[in-house]
N, C-alpha and C positions, 0 to 999 in steps of 0.2 A: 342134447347131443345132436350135431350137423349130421348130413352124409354127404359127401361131397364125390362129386362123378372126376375123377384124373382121366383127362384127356393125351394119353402119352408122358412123358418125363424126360429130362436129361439124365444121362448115366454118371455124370458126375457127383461136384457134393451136392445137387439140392436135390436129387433121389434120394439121399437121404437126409437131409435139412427138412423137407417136407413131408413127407410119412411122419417125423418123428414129432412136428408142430403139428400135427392133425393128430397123433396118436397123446400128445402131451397134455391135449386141448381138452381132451374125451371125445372125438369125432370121429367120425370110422370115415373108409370112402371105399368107394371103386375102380377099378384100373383099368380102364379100356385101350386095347393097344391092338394095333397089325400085327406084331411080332413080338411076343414074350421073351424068344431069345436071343431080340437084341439088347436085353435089360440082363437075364441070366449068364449072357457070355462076360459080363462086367462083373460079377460077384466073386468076391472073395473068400472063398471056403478057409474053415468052418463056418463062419456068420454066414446065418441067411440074407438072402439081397433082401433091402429094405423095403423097396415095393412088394413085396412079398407077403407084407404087414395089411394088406389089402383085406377088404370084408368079401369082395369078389375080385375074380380076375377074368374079364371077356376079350377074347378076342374078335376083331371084325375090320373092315378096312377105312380106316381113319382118313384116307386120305380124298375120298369120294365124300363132299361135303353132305349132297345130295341124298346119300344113301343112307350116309351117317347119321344127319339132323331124324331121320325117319327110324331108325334104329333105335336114337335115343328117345324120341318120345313115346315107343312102345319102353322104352324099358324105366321111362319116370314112369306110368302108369302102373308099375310093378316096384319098381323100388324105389321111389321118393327120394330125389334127390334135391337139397338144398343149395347146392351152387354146382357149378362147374370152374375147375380149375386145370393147370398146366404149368409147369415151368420152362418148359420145351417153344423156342421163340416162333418154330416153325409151325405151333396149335395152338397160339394163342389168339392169333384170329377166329379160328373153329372155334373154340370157347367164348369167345364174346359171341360169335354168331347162336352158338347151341344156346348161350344163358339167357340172350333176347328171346331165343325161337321160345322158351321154356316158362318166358317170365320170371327168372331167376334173375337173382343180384351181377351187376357186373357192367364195366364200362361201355362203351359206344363200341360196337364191332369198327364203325367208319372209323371211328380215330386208332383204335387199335392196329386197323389195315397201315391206314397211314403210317404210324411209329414204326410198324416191320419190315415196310417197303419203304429205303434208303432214299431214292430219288421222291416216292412224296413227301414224305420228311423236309426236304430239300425243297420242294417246290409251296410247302404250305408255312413251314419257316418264313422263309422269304417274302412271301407277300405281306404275312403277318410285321416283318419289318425284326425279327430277332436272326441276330449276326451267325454268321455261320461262314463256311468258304466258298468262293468264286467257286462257280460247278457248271459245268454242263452233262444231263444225260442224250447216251447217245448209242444209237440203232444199230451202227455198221460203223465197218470201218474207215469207210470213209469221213463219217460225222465224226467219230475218232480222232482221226486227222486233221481235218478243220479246227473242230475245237481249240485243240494242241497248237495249233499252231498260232488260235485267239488269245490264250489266255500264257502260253510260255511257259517251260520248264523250270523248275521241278513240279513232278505233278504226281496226282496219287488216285491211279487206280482202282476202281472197287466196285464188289457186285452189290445189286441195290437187295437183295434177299440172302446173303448166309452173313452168320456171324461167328464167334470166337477168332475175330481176324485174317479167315479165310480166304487167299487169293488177293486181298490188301498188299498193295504193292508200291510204292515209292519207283518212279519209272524219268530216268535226268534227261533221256532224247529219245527219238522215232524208234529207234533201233529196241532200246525196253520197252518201249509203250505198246507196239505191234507185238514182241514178246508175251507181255505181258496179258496182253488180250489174248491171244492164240491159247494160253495156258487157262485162263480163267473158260472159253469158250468148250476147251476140252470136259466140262466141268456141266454138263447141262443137267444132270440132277444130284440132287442134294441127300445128304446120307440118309433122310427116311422115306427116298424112293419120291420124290415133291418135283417134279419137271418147272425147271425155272425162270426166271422171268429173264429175258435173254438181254435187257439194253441194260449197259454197264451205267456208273459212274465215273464222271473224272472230275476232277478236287485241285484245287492249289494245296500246296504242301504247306500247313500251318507248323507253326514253328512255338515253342514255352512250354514248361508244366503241362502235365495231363491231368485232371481231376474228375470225380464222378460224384453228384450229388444224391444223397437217396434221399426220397420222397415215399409220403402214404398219401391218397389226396382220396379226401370225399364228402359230402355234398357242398363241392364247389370251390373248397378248398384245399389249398396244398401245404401239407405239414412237410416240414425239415428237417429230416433227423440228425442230417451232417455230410461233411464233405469228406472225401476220401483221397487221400493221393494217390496215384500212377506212375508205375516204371515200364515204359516202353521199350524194347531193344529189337535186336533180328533183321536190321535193314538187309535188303529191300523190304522185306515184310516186317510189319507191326505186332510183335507181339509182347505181347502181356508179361515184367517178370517179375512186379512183384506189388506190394498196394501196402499203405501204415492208413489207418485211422486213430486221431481224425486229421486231416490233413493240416502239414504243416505252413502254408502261404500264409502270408499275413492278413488279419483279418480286413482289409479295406478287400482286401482281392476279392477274399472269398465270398466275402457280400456279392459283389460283382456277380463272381459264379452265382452264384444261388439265384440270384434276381433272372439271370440270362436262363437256367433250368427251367424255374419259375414260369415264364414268359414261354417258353420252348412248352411245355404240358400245358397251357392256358390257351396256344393259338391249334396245338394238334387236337384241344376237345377231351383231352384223356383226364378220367374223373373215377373214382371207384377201383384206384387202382395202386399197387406198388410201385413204383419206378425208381431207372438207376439211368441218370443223364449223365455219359460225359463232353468233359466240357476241356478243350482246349484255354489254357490261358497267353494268349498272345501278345506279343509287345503290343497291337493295337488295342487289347482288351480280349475280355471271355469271346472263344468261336462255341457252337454248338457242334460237336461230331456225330455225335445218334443219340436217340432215346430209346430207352428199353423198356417197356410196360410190362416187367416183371420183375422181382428183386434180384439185386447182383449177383452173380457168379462167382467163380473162384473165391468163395469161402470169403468173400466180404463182411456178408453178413453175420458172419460166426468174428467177424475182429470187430463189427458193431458192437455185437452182443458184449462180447469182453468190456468194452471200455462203457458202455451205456447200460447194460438191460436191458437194452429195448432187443426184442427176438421179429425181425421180419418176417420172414418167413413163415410166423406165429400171426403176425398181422396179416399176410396175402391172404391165410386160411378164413381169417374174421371180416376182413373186406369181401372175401368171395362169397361168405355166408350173407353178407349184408347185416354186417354188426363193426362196431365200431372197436377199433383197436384199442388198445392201453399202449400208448404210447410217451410214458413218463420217464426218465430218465431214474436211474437209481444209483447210488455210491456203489463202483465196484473196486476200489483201491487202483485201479487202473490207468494210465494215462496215457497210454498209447496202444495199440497192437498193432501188427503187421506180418503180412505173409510174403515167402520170397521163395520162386518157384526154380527149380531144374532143368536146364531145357540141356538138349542133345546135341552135339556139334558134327558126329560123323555117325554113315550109318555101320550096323553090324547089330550082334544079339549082344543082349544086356548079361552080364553074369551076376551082378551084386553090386554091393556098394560099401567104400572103405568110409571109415572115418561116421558111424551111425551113433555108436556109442559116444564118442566125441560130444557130435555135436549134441544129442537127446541131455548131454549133462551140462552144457551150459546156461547162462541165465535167462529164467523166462520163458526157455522153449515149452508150447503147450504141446504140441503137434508135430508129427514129421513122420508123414507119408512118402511111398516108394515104391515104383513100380517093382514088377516080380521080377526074377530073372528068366529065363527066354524071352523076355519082347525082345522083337525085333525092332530099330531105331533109324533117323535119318535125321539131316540137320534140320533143325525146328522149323517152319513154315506158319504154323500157327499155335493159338492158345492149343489144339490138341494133343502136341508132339511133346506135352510137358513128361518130364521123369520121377517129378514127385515135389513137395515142396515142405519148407518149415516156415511154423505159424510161432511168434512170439508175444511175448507181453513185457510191456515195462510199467514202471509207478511214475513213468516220467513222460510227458507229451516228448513228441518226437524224436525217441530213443528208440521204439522197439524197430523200427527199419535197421539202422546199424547192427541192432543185437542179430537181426533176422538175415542181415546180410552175412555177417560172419561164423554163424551156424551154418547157412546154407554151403560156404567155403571150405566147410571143413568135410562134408561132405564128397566122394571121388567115386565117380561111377565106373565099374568092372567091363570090359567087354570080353566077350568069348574068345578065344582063337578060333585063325581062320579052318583051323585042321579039325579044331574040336566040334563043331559046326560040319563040316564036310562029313566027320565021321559020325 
């Protein structure tokens, strides 16, 4: 049995994807966090929150690297911990750095820095010679300017440290671009209180398919598990609405992707690790958009598991212990899954949602989450602003997105009156 130290969490699905692979595994862990109830305001009574499944819960200030390294090594001296891990993009630096400081299993902090910070991404891609888009980062607004006016509209926006799509913006003249900076500038710390690294990105606008390849990679190799497809919408911003595994492109392509992933984790150093690269597919070939050195979000890897066995998130656990995953693929009558998410078009409070019954009875549907009613809502901006989603399965490679799309449809979100809110 491991014990692995949780360096913070996301309050989405891998707060609970991960407890439930450490709890599945026989591994116990710990939960270190600034703030317990930024994880308890996300729980859905009756169930207890799943971080909750913890063997301890410490609070202390994570975000002081300084403090923290010193904190944790009085507390491996007391409770023996086997790895250090995180699903939270914004500690996963802090956990390479704690698991080196510890002598514990776990990849290069430098490459991991690298993978989180967008513009080095960007700058170590490129020498390395694997394709990505025309970019310049830049200080001010003036460099801003310059830039733009080097490389030509349309251009895209972005900060080199947040992610779920955040502040990502598709910007056509001077007029969005300045916009668009003013708004992301408004923006100088990140939701766990992280003061951020203030010089932006700006991108050519790559245009084809979105795909996202997972990977387990370690010593010195990178395994494959498969490629994912991507539904992007939400212009000006990019956001996430929906994913089928495993992706439907034709297999010459998807070689492509893979090889361009491949290459993309081989030049950033990253080893010992989960990863979810996606990959633009361009009329000129695969671009690289980011790398993630943690496994996918949005319930990816819950449509893996469907169509393969293969459990990631079961592997991040066993990579972080410094043990080698089972990574085999198994018959699951399966031949496609895919998730299609709800996003919001105006703001106001939520009151329910018509059409649940519907959709929970058509074919395949595994899943179909829902926010509550009183949220309060706004037009989508990023992956955050989702309203809930449905996760489907088919027997047939690249059916269950349709199946997932027309579930999602049937679905009609309620909103409050304005009177009944006032009163």
């Amino acid at each position: 049995m491991g014990h692995l130290l949780m360096v913070e969490s996301w309050v989405g699905s891998m707060s609970t994807l991960l407890p439930r692979a450490i709890g599945e595994a026989g591994h116990r862990f710990t939960l270190l966090t600034r703030d317990l109830h930024h994880y308890l305001r996300a729980a859905r009574p009756p169930e207890p929150h799943p971080l909750l499944a913890a063997r301890n819960i410490l609070t202390t200030e994570t975000n002081d690297t300084l403090a923290l390294t010193e904190y944790v090594e009085r507390l491996h001296a007391v409770l023996d911990f086997d790895g250090v891990i995180s699903s939270c993009d914004y500690y996963l630096p802090t956990v390479a750095r704690l698991s080196a400081r510890l002598g514990l299993p776990g990849p290069a902090p430098e490459a991991v820095e690298a993978a989180c910070r967008k513009d080095l991404t960007r700058r170590i891609l490129a020498e390395a010679g694997v394709p990505g888009p025309r970019h310049a980062v830049c200080h001010d607004r003036a460099e801003l300017l310059d830039a733009a006016a080097g490389m030509g509209f349309p251009l895209v926006l972005k900060p080199t440290d947040l992610c779920a799509g955040m502040y990502v913006r598709r910007v056509d003249d001077e007029d969005g671009l300045l916009a668009a900076h003013r708004e992301l500038a408004g923006f100088p710390v990140n939701a766990r209180g992280q003061r951020r690294f203030p010089a932006v990105l700006l991108e050519e606008l790559l245009t084809g398919p979105e795909v996202s390849v997972e990977t387990v990679s370690g010593g010195g190799l990178h395994h494959v598990v498969g490629v994912t497809d991507k539904s992007v919408a939400g212009a000006p911003a990019f956001i996430e609405t929906g994913h089928m595994f495993p992706a439907a492109s034709p297999p010459d392509v998807l070689r492509e992707a893979v090889d361009t992933a491949v290459a993309a984790l081989t030049a950033l150093g990253l080893d010992e690790v989960v990863a979810h690269t996606e990959i633009r597919l361009t009329p000129g070939g695969p671009r690289v958009v980011e790398v993630n050195p943690r496994p996918a979000g949005n319930r990816i890897t819950e449509l893996v598991r469907h169509v393969t066995g293969v459990d990631l998130p079961a592997a991040a656990v066993e990579v972080a212990l410094g043990r080698v995953p089972d990574l085999t693929p198994r018959e699951t009558g399966v031949g496609s899954a895919a998730i299609a998410f709800l996003l919001p078009d105006r703001a106001g409070e939520l009151a329910g949602f018509d059409g649940a019954r519907e959709a929970a009875g058509m074919p395949g549907v595994r899943e179909i989450d829902l926010a509550a009613p009183g949220r309060r809502t706004r037009p989508a901006l990023s992956n955050n602003d989702y309203l809930g989603h449905v996760m489907v399965t088919s027997p047939e490679p690249g059916d269950a997105r349709p199946r997932a799309e027309k579930a999602l449809s049937a679905l009609g979100p309620r909103w409050a009156d304005v009177r009944e809110v006032v009163a």
